[in-house]
Structure formats: C-alpha cells, structure tokens
C-alpha positions as CSV (number, residue, x, y, z in Angstrom):
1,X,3.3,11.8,18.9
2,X,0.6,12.8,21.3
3,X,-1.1,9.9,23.1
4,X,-5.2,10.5,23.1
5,X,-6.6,7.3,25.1
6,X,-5.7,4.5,27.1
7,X,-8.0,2.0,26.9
8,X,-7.1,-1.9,29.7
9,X,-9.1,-4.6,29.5
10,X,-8.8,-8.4,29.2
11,X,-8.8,-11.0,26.7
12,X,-9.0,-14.7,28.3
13,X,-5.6,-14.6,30.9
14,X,-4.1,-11.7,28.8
15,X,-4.1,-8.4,29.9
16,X,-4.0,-5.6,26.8
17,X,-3.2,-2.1,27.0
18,X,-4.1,-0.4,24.0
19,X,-2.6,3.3,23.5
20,X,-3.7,5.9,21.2
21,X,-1.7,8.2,19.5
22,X,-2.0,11.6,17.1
23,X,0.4,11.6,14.3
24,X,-0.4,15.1,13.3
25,X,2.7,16.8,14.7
26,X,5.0,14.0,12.7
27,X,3.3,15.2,9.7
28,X,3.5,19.0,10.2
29,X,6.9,18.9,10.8
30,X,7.7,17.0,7.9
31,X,5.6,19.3,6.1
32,X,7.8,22.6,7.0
33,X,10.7,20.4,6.7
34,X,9.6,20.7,3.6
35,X,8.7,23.7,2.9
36,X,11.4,25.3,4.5
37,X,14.7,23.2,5.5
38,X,16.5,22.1,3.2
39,X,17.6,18.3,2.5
40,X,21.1,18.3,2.6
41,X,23.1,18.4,5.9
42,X,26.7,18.9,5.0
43,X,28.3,15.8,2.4
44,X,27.0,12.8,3.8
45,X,23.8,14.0,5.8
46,X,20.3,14.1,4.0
47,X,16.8,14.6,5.5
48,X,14.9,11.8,4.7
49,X,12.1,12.6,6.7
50,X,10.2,13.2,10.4
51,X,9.6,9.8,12.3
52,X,8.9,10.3,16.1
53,X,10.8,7.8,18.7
54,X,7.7,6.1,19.5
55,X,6.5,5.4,16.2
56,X,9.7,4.0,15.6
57,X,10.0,2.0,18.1
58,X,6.3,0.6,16.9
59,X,7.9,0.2,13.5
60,X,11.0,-2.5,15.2
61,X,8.5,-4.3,17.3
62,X,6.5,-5.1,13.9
63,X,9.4,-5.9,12.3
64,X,11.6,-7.5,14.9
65,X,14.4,-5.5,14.5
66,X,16.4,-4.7,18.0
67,X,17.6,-0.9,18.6
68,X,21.7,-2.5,18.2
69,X,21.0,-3.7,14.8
70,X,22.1,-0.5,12.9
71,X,21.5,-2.1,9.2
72,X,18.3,-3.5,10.4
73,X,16.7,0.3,11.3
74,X,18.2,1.4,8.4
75,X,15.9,-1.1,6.2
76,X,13.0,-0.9,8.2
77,X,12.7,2.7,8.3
78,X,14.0,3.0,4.5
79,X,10.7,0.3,4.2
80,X,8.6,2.4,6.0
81,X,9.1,6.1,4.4
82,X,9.0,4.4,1.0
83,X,5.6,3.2,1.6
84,X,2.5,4.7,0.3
85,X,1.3,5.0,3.8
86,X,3.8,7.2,5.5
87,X,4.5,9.5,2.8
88,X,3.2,12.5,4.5
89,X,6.2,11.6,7.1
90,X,9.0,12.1,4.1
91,X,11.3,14.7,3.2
92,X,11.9,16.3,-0.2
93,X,14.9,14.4,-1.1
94,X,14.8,12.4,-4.6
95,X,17.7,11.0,-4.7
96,X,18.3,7.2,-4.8
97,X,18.0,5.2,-1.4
C-alpha cells in the first residue's frame, strides 16, 4: 500500500492522525497472482490471496487480535478474504477454508 495524505488535527484533548492509503497495488498483484501463479505451493502451501502488512495490521487492530495469536490471524484474515469487500485481494483457490 502506498500512503497518499496525512491529514493532524484535533478533536477536544485528542490528537488524530489520519493516513491515507492506495490499495491498487494489493489488488494488481492479486490480479496476476491470478492470472499467472498458480495456487498451490508444494502439499500443504496454498495462495489464498495478496494482503499487504499494513492492511493487515489495520485488520488486528479492528479486530483485536495480537500479532502472537497464530489462530486468531488465521480467522481474521480467513474473515476478511471471505468478505464481499476484499474479494479483489483473493487468490484463485476454491477449495474449502
């Protein structure tokens, strides 16, 4: 993800930093993931799809999932790629989750 703006300003005492980002290269490269790569990365490996750090990171914080809990970003992200929203960000794998 690219960040586009930046915007600070305050809200009562609170301070708020709002930060912009462009998906579009998430979405491209799940696009020629895609296109191109195939799913399956040896017997236990599958490409599920393209999710930048940051985004994730977005995606724990709204869920309140810490980076230790393995079984938690497992479910969250599972959540996340399943959802209508984020499709664009999902591999060509139809297998069951």
């Amino acid at each position: 993800m690219y960040k586009i703006s930046e915007k600070i300003y305050t809200e009562g005492d609170n301070t708020i930093i709002k930060h912009t980002f462009d998906g579009n290269g998430m979405i491209q490269d799940a696009a020629y993931a895609r296109e191109v790569a195939p799913h399956q990365f040896g017997n236990d490996k599958i490409h599920l799809g393209n999710v930048d750090l940051g985004m994730l990171t977005i995606w724990l914080k709204e869920a309140g999932v810490e980076w230790t809990d393995t079984e938690g970003m497992q479910e969250v992200i599972k959540r996340k790629l399943l959802d209508g929203e984020f499709s664009k960000l999902r591999g060509d794998w139809k297998g069951k989750w």
